[in-house]
N, C-alpha and C positions, 0 to 999 in steps of 0.2 A: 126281187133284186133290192128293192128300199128297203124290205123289213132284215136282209143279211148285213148290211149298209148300218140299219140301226141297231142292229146287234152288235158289232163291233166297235162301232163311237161307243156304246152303253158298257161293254169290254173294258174298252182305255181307261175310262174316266175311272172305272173300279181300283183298277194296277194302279193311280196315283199316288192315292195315301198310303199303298202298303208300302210303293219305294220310298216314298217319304219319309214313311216313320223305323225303314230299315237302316236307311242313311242317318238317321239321328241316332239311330242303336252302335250303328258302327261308331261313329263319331264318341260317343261317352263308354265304348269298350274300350276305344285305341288312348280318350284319357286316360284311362284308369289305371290303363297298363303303362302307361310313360306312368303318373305316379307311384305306381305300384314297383316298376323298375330302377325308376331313383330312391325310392326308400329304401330298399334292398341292398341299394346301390351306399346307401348312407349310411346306414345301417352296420355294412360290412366293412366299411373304411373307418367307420369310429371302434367294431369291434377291432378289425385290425390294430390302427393307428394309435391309439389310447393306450393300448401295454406296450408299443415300440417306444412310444412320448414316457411313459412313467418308466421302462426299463431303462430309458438315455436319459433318463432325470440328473439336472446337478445334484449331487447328495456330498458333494464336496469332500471326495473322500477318491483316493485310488481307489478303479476299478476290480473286480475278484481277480483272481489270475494270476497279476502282475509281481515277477520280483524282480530282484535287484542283487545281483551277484549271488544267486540261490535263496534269498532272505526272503519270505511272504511279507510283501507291505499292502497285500489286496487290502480293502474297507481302511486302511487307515488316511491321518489327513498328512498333509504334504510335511504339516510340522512333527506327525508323531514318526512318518514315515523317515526322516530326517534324523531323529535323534536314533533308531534302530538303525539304519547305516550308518551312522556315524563312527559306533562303535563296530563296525563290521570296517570300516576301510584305518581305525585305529589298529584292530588286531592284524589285520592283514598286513601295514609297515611296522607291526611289532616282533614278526614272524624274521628270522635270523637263519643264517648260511653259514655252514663252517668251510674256513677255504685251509683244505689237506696243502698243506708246504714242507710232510714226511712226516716227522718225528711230532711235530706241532699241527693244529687243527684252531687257527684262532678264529671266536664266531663273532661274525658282527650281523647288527641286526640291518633288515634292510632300508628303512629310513634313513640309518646313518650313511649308507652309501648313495643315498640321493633320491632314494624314491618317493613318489609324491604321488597318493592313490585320492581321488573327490569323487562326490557323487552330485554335484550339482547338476550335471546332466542329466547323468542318469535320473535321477529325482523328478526332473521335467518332463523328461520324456513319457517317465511312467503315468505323472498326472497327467498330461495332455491325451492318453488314452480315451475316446468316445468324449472330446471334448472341443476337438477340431474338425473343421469339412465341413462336409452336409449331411443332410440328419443319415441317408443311408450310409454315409461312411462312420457315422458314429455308432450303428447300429453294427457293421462290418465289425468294427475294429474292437466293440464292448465283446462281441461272441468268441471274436478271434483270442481275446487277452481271457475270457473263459477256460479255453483251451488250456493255456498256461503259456505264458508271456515272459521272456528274463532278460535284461538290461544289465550290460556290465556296465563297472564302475571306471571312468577314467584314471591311466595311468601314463605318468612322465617319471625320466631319469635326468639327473644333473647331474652332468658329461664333468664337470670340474669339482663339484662334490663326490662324485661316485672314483675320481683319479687322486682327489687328493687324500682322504680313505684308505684307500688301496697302497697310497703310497708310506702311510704314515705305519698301518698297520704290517705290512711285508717287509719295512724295509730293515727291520733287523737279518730278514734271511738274503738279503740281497749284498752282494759282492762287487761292489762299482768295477769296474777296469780301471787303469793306473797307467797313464800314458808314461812314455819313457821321458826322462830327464835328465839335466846334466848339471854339474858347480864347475865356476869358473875358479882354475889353480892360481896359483900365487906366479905362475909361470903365465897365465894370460892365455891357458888352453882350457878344454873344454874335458870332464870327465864323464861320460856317457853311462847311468842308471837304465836298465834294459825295462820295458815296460811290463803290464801283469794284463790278462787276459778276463775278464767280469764275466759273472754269472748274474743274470736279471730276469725278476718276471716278465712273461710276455703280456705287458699294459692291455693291448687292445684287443685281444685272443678274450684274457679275464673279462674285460669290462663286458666283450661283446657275450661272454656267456648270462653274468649276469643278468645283464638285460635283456637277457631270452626266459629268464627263469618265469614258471606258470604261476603268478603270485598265491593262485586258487589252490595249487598241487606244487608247491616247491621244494628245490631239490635238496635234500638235506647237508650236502654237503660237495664241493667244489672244487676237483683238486687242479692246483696250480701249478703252470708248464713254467719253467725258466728256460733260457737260451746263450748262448753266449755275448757277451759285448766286447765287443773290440776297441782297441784304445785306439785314439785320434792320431795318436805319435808314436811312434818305432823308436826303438835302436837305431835301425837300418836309416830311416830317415835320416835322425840326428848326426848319424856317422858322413852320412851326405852332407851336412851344412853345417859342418859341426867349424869352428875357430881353425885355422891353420895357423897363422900368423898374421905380422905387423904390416898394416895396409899402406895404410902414412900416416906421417907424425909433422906437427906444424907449432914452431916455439915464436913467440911474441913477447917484447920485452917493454917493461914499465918502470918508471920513476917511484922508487921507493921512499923517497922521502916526502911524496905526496902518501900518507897515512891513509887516510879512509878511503882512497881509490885503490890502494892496493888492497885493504881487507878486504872491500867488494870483487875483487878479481880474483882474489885467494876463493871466498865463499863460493862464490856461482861456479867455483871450476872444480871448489868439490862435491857440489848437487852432479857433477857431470859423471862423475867418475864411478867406476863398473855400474852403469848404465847397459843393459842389454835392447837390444832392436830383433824381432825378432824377421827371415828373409818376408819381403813385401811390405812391411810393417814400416811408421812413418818416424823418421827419428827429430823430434820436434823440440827445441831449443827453452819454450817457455812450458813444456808439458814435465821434462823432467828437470827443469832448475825450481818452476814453480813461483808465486808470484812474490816477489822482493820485499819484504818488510822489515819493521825497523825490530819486532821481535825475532827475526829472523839472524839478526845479525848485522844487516847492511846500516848505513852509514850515508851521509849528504857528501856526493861530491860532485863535480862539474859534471854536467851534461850537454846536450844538444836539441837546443828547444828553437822551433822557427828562425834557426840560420843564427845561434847566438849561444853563449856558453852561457851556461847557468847554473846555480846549485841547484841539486837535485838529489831523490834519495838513489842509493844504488849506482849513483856514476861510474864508470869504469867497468861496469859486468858488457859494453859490446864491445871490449877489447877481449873477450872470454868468448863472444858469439863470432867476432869475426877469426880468431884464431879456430874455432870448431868449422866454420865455412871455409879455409882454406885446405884443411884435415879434410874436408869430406869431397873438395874440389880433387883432389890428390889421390884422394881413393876410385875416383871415379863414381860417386854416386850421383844420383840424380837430384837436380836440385828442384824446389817445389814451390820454396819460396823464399824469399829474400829482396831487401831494401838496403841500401847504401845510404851513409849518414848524408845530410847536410852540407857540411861541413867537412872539405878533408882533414882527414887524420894523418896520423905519420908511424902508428905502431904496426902498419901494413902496407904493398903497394896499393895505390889508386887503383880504385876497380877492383880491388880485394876484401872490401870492409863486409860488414855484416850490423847493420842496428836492430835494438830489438826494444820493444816495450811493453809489458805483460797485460792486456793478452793478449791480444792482436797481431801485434806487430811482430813477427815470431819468423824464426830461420827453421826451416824445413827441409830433411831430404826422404827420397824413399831410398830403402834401404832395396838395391837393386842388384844383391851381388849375389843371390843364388843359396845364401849362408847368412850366418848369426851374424851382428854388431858388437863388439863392444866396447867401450868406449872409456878409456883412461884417460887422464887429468893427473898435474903434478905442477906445483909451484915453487919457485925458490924467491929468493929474497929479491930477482929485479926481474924474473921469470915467468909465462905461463905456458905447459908443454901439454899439448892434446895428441892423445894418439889413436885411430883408431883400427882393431885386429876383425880380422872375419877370414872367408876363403880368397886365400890367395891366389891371384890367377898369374903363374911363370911368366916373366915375360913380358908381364904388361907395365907401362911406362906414362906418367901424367906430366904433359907441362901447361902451365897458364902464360899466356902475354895479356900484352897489355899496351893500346896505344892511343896515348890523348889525342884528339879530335881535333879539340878547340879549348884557347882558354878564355876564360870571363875574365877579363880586367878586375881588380877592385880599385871601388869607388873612392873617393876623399872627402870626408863630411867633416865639416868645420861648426863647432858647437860656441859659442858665447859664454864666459865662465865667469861672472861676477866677481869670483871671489880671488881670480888672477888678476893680475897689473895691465893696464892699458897696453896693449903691444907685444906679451909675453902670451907663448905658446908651447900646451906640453900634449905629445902624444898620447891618449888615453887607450887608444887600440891600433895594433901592428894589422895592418890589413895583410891577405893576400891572397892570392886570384881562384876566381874559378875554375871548373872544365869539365870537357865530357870525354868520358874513358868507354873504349870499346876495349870488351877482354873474348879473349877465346881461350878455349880446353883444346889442345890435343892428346889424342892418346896412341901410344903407337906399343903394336906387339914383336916383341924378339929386333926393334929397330925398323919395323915399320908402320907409316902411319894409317893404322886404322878407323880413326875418327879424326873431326876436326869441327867443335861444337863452338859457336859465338856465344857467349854467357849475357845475361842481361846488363845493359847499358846504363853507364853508373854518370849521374848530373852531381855535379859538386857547385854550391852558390856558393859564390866571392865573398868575401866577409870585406867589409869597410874597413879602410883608415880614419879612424875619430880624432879628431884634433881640437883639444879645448883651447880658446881662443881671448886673451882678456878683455875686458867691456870698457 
């Protein structure tokens, strides 16, 4: 029993070294194979890695592959690459269209109608090829541009060069339309010219082909649709609003031996005369007399400046403005604008006047009758007679009232005159009073009253009695 005993202890102790030195065997296998496995390992990531690093190399140059509106710019550098399109987007706006308008075929090139071809894009695009991302997308995109790679070149049209163009070169075949028109007789009626019917290219039909054309494959030729154009004005129109007759007529009379107020009144009343308005259109008192100068003709006569008579150039032309506002109160049109003087006057009733001072201050009506305006002037030697013709409407009938409110007393201002006698006094200014005038328009048809309009509200300031007084 002890000697199987010590057979087995004498057993164990043997199996020690051999595990021992198996374990140390395993131990420098399983190194060898982890070194062995990364070297392999390293090995095959530098043989990989090394020709993806030298094939994505900068060599400063577009990649193989790549063009540019058809043109091979691969291995070249961005500056050689630049001056080769250059002249490829030069031929391409050098390339011309003939536009068929029948018998004629005129060609313009396409630059001149507006086109504008670059390649700074495209140029960029093409370098950045295997030069942006990360390294696997630079590896992607150098294999992919292998393949074969093309990049068009930017193209714009200029919408107001490509129209003006178009207009300059067509418009010998182009046939405007002719609105209908009319001359006014010697009789103060209207003679009716019948209009003409145009023929025009169709502007945006062309432009819009143009700018479809494939500037790579363009079309050699373009023919041009016209269409008809219609005139803006008829016959038929004009026949509608065409002058019937005398609307009203309004005479005002002046002191002829005051000289230079009468040339002024003469002048401004014949800037008036055949004057046309057309219906809607504003008949405006300083638009067609225009602004009073002394090359014009006018002349310094009294005026009305801050409640006071005074020399002035042009005096006497709003005895010419209030006689046209009383013409156009009578006709029934509409008033727009208007200012009553200062100071009343006497060439009109109160609440009839009309003041005017270029350019501003200006008598306005709109011409609200449906028809033409126009507008006659005539002067005699203590005269001035406005008439004005348009469509007459049967029947209708204009009267103005008029009634003072209130009047403004004038004042009595007594002045100190050294150069008078102690106690002696001469009137230097006839004072007299102010007031406020309400006027109204009615208008009545066939004798009855159809309207009944309050006209704006006319302020007249008192003028002083001045009295020089001696010291």
């Amino acid at each position: 029993m002890r000697e199987s005993e010590d057979q087995s202890a004498g057993h164990g102790e043997f199996q020690k070294p051999i595990t021992k030195r198996w374990n140390g065997l395993k131990r420098i296998l399983r190194t060898k194979s982890f070194y062995m496995t990364f070297g392999l390992l390293l090995i095959t990531l530098v043989l990989v890695i090394a020709p993806l690093m030298f094939y994505t190399r900068d060599q400063h140059v577009i990649v193989e592959g790549v063009s540019i509106s058809g043109i091979n710019v691969g291995d070249l550098s961005l500056e050689q690459a630049k001056i080769a399109i250059d002249k490829e987007t030069q031929r391409l706006m050098n390339q011309s269209v003939k536009l068929n308008v029948g018998q004629k075929s005129p060609e313009i090139r396409l630059e001149d109608l507006g086109l504008t071809v670059t390649s700074d894009l495209a140029l960029q695009e093409a370098y950045d090829i295997s030069r942006k991302g990360s390294f696997r997308n630079k590896v992607v995109t150098k294999m992919a541009a292998a393949k074969g790679m093309n990049f068009d070149l930017s193209q714009k049209w200029d919408d107001k060069k490509l129209k003006e163009k178009l207009n300059q070169t067509l418009n010998e075949f182009v046939k405007p339309a002719v609105d209908a028109s009319f001359d006014v007789t010697n009789q103060n009626t209207m003679t009716i010219k019948s209009e003409h019917v145009g023929s025009v290219f169709d502007s945006e039909a062309l432009s819009s082909q143009i700018k479809a054309i494939n500037i790579y494959k363009p079309a050699s030729e373009i023919k041009v649709e016209f269409k008809e154009q219609l005139p803006n004005l008829t016959a038929v129109q004009l026949e509608d609003q065409k002058i019937t007759g005398l609307l009203a007529s309004y005479t005002t009379r002046f002191d002829p031996s005051q000289i230079a107020r009468s040339e002024n009144v003469r002048i401004a009343a014949k800037a008036l005369d055949m004057a046309v308005v057309k219906p809607g259109d504003t008949l405006s008192f300083n638009q067609i007399v225009g602004e009073r100068t002394v090359d014009g003709g006018y002349k310094d006569a009294y005026i009305i400046v801050n409640g006071q008579f005074v020399p002035g150039l042009a005096g006497g032309i709003c005895q010419v403005s209030s006689t046209l506002y009383n013409t156009g109160l009578l006709a029934n049109l509409a008033v727009t604008q208007r200012s009553n003087h200062d100071l009343a006057i006497s060439y009109v009733p109160l609440g009839q006047d009309a003041t005017v001072a270029y350019p501003d201050l200006d008598l306005k009506f709109n011409n609200n009758t449906g028809g033409y305006l126009l507008v006659r002037s005539k002067s005699s030697a203590n005269s001035v007679t406005i008439e004005l013709y348009g469509k007459v409407k049967p029947g209708q009938e204009v009267f103005i009232t008029n009634t003072t409110e209130s009047i403004i007393p004038a004042e009595e201002q007594r002045l100190v005159d050294e150069t008078l006698t102690h106690g002696v006094s001469i009137v230097k200014q006839h004072g007299q009073p102010g007031s406020i005038v309400k006027s109204i328009r009615t208008v009545k048809m066939n004798g009855k009253v159809v309207s009944s309009e309050p006209l704006k509200q006319s302020i007249y300031k008192a003028l002083p009695t001045i009295i020089a007084v001696g010291g």
